[in-house]
C-alpha positions in Angstrom: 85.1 64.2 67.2 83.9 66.5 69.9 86.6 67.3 73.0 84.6 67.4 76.1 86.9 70.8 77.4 85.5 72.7 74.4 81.8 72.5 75.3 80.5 75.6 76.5 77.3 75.8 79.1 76.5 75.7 82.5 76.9 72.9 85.0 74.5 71.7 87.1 76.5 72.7 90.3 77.1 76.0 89.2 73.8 76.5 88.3 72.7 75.5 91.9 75.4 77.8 93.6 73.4 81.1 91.2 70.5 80.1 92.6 71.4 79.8 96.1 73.3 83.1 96.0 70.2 85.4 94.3 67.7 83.2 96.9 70.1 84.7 99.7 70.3 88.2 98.5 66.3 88.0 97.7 66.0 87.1 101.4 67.7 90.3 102.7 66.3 92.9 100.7 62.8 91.3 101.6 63.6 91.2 105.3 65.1 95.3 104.7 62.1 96.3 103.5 59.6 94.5 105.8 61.7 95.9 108.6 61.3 99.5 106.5 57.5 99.1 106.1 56.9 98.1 109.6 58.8 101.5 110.8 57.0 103.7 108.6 54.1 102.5 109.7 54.6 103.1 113.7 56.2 106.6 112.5 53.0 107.4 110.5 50.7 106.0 113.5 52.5 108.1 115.8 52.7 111.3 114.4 48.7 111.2 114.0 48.7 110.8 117.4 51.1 113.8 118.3 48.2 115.9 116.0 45.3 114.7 117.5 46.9 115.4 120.6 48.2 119.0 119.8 44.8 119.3 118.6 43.2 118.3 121.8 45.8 120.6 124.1 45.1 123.7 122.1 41.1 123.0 121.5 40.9 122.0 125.5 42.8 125.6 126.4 40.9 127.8 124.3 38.0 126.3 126.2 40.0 127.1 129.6 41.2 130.5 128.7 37.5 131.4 128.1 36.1 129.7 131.5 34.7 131.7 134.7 34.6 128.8 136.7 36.0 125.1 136.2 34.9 122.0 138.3 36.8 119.0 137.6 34.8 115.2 139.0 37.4 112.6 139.7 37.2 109.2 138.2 34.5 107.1 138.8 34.4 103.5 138.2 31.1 101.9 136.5 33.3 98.7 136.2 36.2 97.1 136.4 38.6 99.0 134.1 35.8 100.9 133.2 35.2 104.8 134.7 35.0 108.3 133.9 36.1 111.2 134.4 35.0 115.1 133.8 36.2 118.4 133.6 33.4 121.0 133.4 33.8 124.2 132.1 31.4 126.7 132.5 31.9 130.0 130.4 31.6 133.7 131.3 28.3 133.5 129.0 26.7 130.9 131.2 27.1 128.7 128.5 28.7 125.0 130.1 31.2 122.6 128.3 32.4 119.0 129.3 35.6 117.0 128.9 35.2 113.5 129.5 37.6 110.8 130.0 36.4 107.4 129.3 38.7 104.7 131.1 36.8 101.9 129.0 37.3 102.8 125.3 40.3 105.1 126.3 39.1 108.1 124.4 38.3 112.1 125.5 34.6 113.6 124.3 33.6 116.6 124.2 30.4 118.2 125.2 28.5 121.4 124.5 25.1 120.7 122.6 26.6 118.2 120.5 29.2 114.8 121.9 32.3 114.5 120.0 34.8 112.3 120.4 38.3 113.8 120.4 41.1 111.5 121.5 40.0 107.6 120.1 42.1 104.6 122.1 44.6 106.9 122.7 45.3 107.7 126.1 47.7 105.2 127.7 45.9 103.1 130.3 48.4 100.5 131.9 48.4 99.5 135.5 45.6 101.6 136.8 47.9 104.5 135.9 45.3 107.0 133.5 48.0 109.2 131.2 44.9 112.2 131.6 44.9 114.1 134.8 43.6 117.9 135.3 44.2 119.5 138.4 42.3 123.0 139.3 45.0 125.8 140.5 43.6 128.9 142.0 46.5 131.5 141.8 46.4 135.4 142.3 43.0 135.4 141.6 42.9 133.3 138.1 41.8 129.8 138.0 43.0 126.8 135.5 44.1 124.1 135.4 47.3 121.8 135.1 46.7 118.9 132.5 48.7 116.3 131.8 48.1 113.6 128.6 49.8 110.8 127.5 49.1 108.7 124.5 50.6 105.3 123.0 52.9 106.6 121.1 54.5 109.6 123.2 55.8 111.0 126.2 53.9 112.9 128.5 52.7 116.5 127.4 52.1 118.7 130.6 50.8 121.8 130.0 49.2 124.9 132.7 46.4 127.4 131.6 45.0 130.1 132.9 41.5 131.5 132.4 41.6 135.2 131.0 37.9 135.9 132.4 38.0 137.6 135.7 36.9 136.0 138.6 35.0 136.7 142.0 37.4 134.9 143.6 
């Protein structure tokens, strides 16, 4: 005869209670490392921002250190939410080179005899407030310019250049 306290196994309750407990732990790990992926991710989008950016600063003041004059045109709407604006640069070799803001797709291009797009739906464009203003300075004889840039993903960069070409001014 068989005692039923000598039976070994597994009830069906405390089968249930395994399950809900692993289920449980499954559930956090899963939420940890969505919650990990999803940081990496804005991390990773913004330090290839911060590059391009860095980038743009340092390509946009070799272009100013080398100018002999600089005219800057201020935004001009096509269309609602839709304008640009340009920074021209023209270099002690006569040779001429644009900067181009484009409100609408929210990107920089450059121009010389080729376009080239720089900064791509970067710059922050929220309440008619454009993250990319240049403003000319004429100091002690130098010109530049004061820019200031900010993308999605950063604070504001301001930077001042000077031209090292010598003016007439």
């Amino acid at each position: 005869m068989i005692r039923l306290s000598d039976q070994t196994g597994v009830t069906l309750v405390e089968l249930l209670a395994v399950v809900a407990i692993l289920s449980m732990i499954i559930i956090v790990i899963s939420t940890v490392q969505f919650q990990f992926l999803d940081s990496y991710q804005e991390i990773n989008e913004g330090s290839f921002q911060t590059d391009e950016t860095v980038f743009f600063i340092q390509f946009f003041s070799k272009q100013v250190r080398e100018a002999k004059e600089i005219s800057i045109q201020p935004l001009i709407p096509t269309a609602p939410s839709q304008g640009t604006k340009k920074v021209i640069i023209t270099k002690s070799t006569g040779a001429q080179v644009e900067f181009e803001f484009k409100e609408g797709t929210r990107s920089i291009e450059y121009h010389d005899n080729t376009t080239v797009t720089i900064l791509v739906d970067h710059v922050k464009v929220d309440d008619n407030n454009y993250q990319f203003r240049v403003t000319k300075i004429n100091q002690d004889g130098k010109i530049g310019v004061h820019l200031t840039l900010q993308t999605d993903k950063m604070i504001p960069i301001e930077t001042t250049v000077y031209s090292l070409v010598a003016t007439s001014n």
